[in-house]
N, C-alpha and C positions, 0 to 999 in steps of 0.2 A: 565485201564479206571478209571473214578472217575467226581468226578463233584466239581464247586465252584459256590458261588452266583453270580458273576460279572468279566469283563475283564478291568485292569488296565491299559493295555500291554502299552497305549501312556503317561504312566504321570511317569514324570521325576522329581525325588527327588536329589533337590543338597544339597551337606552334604559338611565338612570340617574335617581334621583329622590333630592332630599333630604329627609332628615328633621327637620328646624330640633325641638330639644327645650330649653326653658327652663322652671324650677322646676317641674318634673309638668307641662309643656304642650307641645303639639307643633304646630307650624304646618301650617294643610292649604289647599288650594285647590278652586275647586268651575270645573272647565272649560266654556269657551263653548257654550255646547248646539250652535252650527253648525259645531263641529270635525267632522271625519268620524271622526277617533277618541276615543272615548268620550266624546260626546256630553254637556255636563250633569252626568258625574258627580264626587263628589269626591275627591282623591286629596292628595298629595305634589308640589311644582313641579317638575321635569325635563322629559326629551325625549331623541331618540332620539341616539346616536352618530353622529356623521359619519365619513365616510372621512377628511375636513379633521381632526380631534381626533389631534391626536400621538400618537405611541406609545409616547413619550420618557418616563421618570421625569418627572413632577410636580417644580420644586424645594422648592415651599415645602412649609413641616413638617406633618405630618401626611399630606398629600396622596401626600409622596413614596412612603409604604408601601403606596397603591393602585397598580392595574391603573392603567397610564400612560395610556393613551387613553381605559379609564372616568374617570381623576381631571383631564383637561383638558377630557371634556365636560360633566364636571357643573361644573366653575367656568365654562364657556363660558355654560351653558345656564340657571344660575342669575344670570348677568350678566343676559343676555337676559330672563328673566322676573321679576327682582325688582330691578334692576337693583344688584345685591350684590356685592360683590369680596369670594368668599371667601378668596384670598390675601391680602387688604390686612387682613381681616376677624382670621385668624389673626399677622398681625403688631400690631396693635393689642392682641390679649390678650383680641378681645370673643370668638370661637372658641378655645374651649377643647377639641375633639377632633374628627376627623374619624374614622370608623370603618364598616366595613361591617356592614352591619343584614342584608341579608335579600337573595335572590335569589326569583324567580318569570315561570315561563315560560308563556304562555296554551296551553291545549291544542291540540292537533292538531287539534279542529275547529272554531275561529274562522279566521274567512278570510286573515287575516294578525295570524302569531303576536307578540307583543312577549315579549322577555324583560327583563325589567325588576331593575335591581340597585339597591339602595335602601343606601344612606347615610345613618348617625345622625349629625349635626354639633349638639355639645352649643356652648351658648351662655354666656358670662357675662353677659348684656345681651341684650336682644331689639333688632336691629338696627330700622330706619325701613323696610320693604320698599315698594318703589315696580314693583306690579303689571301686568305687561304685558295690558291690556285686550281685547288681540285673541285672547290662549290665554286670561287669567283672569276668571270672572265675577266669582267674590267667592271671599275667602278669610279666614280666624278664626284666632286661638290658643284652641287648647281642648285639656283632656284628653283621654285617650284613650277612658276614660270616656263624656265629653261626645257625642265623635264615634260612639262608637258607639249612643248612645243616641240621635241620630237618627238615625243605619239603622232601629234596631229600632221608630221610631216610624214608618216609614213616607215620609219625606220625602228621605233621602240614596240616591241610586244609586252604590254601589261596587260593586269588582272582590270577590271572595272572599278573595284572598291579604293584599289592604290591612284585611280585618277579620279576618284573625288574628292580622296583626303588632299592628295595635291593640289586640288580647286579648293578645297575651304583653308588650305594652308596660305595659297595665293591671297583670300580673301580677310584674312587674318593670318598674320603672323606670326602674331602668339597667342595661337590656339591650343588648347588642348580639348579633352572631353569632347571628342567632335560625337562619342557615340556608335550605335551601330550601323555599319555600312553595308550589310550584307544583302544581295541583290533579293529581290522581291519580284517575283514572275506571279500574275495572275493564272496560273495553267486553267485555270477552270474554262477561262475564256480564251485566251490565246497562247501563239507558240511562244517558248523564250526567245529572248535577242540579243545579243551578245557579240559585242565588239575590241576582241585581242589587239589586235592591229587595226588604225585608225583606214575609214573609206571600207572596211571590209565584215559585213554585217553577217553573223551567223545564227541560225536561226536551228536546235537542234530538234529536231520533229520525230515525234515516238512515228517509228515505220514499223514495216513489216518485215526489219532484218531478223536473222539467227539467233539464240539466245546464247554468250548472255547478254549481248550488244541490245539496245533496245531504241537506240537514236540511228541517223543518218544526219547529217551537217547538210541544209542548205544554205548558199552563200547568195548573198546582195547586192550586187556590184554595180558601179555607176556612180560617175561626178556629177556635180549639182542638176543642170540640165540635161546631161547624155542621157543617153537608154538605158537604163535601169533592166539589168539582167538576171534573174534568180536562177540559179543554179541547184540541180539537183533536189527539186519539193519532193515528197513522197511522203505525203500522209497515209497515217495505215488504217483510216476508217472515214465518213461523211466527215461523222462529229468532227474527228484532227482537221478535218481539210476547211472547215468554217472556220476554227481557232485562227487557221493559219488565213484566210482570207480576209480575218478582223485585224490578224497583226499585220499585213500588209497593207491595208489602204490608207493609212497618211504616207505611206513611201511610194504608191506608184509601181506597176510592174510593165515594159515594153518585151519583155521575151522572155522562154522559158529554155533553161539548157539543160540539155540531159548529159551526162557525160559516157554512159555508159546503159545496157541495157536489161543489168539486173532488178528487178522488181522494186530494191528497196530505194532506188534511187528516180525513179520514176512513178512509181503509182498516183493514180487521180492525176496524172499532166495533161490529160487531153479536157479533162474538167475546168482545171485551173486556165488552159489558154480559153477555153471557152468562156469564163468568166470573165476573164481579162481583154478577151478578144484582142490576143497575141500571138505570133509566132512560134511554132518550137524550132528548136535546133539543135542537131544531134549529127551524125556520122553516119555514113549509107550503111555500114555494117547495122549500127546500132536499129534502126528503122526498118530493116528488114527480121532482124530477130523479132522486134516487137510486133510487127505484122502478121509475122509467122505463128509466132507465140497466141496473139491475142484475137487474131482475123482483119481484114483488109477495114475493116468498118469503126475500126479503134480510131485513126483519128480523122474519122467523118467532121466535115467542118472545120478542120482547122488547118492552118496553114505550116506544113514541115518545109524548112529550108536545111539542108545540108551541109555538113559543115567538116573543114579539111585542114592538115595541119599550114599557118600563117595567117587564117584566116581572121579579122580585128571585130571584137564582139562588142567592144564600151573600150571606153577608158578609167583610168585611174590617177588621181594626183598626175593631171596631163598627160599621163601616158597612155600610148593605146595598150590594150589589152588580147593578146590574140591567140588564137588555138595550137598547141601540141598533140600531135598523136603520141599513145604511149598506150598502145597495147602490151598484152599478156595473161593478167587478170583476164582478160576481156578483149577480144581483138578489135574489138570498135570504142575504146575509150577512148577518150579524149578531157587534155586537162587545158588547163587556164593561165596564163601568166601577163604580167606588164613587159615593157622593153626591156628594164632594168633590174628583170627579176628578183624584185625586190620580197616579190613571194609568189611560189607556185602552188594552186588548186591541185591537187594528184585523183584523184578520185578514192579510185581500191589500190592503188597503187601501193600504198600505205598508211599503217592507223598504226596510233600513238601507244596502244597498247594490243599484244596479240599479233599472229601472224597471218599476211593475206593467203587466203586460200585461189590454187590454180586452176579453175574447173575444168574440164574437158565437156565439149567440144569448142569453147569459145577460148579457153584461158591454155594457154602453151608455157611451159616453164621456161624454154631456152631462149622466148621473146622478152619473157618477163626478166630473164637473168640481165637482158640486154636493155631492156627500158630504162631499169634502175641506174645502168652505166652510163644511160646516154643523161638522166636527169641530173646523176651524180657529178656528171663534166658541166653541167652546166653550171653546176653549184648555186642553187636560188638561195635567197636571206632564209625566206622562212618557208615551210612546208606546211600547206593546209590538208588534211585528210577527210576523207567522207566519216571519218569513225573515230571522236577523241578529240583534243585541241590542237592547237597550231604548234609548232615544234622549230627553234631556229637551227640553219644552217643545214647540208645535207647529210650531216654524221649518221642520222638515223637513215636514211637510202641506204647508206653505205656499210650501217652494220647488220640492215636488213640483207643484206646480199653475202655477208658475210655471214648469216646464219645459214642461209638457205644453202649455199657451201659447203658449211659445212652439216648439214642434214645432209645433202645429195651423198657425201662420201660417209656416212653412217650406213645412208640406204646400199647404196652400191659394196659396200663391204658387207653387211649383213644379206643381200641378194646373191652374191657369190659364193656365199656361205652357205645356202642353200634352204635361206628363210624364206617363209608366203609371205605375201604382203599382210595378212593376219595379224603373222607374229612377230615380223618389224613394225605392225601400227602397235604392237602390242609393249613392245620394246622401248618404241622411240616417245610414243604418245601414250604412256600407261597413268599419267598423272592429268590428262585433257575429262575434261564433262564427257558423260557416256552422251549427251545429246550431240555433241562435235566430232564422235571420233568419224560418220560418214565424210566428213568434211577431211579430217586429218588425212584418212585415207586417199581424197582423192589426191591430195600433196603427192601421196608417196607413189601414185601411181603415173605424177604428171612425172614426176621423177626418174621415174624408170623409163619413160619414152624417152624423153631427154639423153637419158645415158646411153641408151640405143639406140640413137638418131647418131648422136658423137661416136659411133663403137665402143664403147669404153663398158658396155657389157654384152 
């Protein structure tokens, strides 16, 4: 669970991205893990349209045959990030073509959609690019090949539409016009499925979280013939939970993992192991809330095994995959990782946008202050959330822990001051949805145990 101030969900950002291609190679970039969009992973240099970008014909050649306002902000935007004059670039004779490649729109249920129009600019010369360090971490010329051959080993986080233009780029070399690649979910019949990181299938399933969240992330996991894990289903009605048993059967399901034992991460599991006639597996905390919650009769028939931190659930790209405890949120969660934490599962730990809420009596803030330090040491590539997309590296643990910091010492100065927790939610949270502020408050109230657990009030 968690909260944000406001819902974006209908406003659609169009962007432009180049595609620099010299002898069989294409230039790609790998973005700053602290962007708030897409995080880490790697893609094509661009960025979004402005209102500022003309709408006037392009003069120079090539350019002039595009969309006026797409063709002044991709030369705007590749100034900026590579510091490149694709005008100057084309009069010199080192751009030999400027052409459209590809369009792709994010679906309907990412919180705010990019539609993205991608540009093939062939090269005679591979220009000097001079990398804007605050969008780019690192960036390569490689085949297309190359690039997708680390997705599939595990290490690249891409979008889906940037790895099929690289299969039809592979498949043709001089391609353009590939068209639109924007992913295509049947919702009517089944969940979406979606795969950031290669081996790690995520499936986002309308639950019965908070508003104005409306998904929960289940994940897939399992190499060819291992047991096949699904983690955290929680469909939030019959109809969702059929979707999602049509989009599972060419995959196979050997166990169900709960991570934790808030509602929206679990609903209909004891259905689904029934279906599947599988195991759940969950943490003794976790199994006695739901007991208690639901009655001894919840999961008649089916088989619970218990599960502790080291514990090895599947594998991944040969590695085994085994349990962390990482209570706070929730004193019986539990997340997910390979040996090489190459990426960790967090559950509520953290979402990519908005902050997790601490609940009382399960969720402790001074544990949770400690979870994040202990995930933070660990330092995983990339961070999976129940709530949002995948996220590289642990900057975001790290600034999540850093907000909540700095919240506690707001609270704790405005508590001395001789404010209710009223009029500190009223303070701190005066810009959150009136349907979130019960939630805000309970922050602030984990807040204050905390400081008076420490003496520090």
């Amino acid at each position: 669970m968690g909260m944000r101030s406001k819902d974006n969900r209908l406003k659609i950002i169009n962007s432009v991205a180049a595609v620099f291609c010299h002898d069989g190679n294409v230039f790609s970039v790998r973005r700053q893990s602290y962007l708030n969009a897409f995080p880490g992973y790697d893609t094509f240099p661009g960025g979004k349209i402005d209102p500022e970008d003309s709408s006037n014909q392009h003069q120079s050649c090539f350019l002039s045959e595009l969309d006026g306002q797409e063709a002044h902000a991709l030369v705007r935007e590749i100034q900026e990030e590579l510091a490149y004059d694709i005008p100057e670039g084309i009069t010199s004779g080192q751009v030999t073509s400027v052409r459209y490649l590809a369009t792709a729109l994010a679906p309907a249920l990412t919180p705010v959609r990019f539609c993205l129009h991608f540009f093939r600019i062939d090269l005679k010369t591979r220009p000097l690019f001079v990398a804007d360090r605050g969008e780019i971490a690192d960036s390569c010329w490689q085949t297309p090949q190359q690039l997708l051959n680390r997705f599939h080993g595990g290490d690249s986080l891409m979008v889906p539409p940037l790895r099929w233009m690289l299969e039809e780029l592979g498949r043709n070399p001089q391609g353009a016009n590939i068209g639109d690649l924007s992913p295509q979910f049947e919702e009517e019949n089944y969940v979406p499925l979606l795969e950031f990181l290669s081996g790690i299938n995520i499936l986002p399933i309308p639950s019965c979280t908070f508003p104005p969240e409306r998904r929960t992330n289940a994940f897939l996991l399992g190499d060819g013939d291992v047991q096949k894990v699904l983690v955290d289903p929680s469909p939030e009605s019959p109809q969702v939970l059929e979707k999602l048993l049509r989009t599972l059967k060419p995959y196979g399901v050997d166990a169900l993992f709960v991570t934790h034992h808030h509602r929206d991460h679990r609903e209909h599991v004891p259905e689904l192991a029934r279906r599947f006639d599988v195991p759940v597996w969950m943490s003794e905390y976790t199994y006695s809330r739901i007991v208690q919650r639901e009655g001894a009769s919840h999961f008649s028939g089916v088989d619970v095994e218990l599960k502790r931190e080291g514990d090895i659930v599947t594998s991944w790209k040969g590695e085994v995959v085994r349990v962390y405890e990482v209570p706070g949120h929730d004193a019986g969660q539990l997340a997910l990782a390979p040996e090489s934490l190459r990426w960790f599962i967090v559950g509520d730990l953290i979402q990519s946008i908005g902050s997790v809420v601490i609940p009382a009596p399960e969720g402790d803030m001074a544990t949770y202050f400690q979870t994040l330090e202990k995930i933070i040491d660990l330092d995983p590539a990339v961070i999976l959330p129940s709530h949002g997309t995948p996220m590289r590296s642990s900057l975001r643990l790290a600034a999540a822990l850093k907000h909540r910091r700095v919240r506690e010492n707001e609270i704790m100065e405005l508590h001395t001051g001789g404010k209710s927790t009223d009029q500190i939610l009223e303070i701190i949270y005066g810009c959150v949805d009136q349907r979130l502020r019960p939630f805000a408050l309970l922050n602030i109230e984990s807040h204050i145990v905390k400081l008076r657990q420490e003496g520090r009030l």
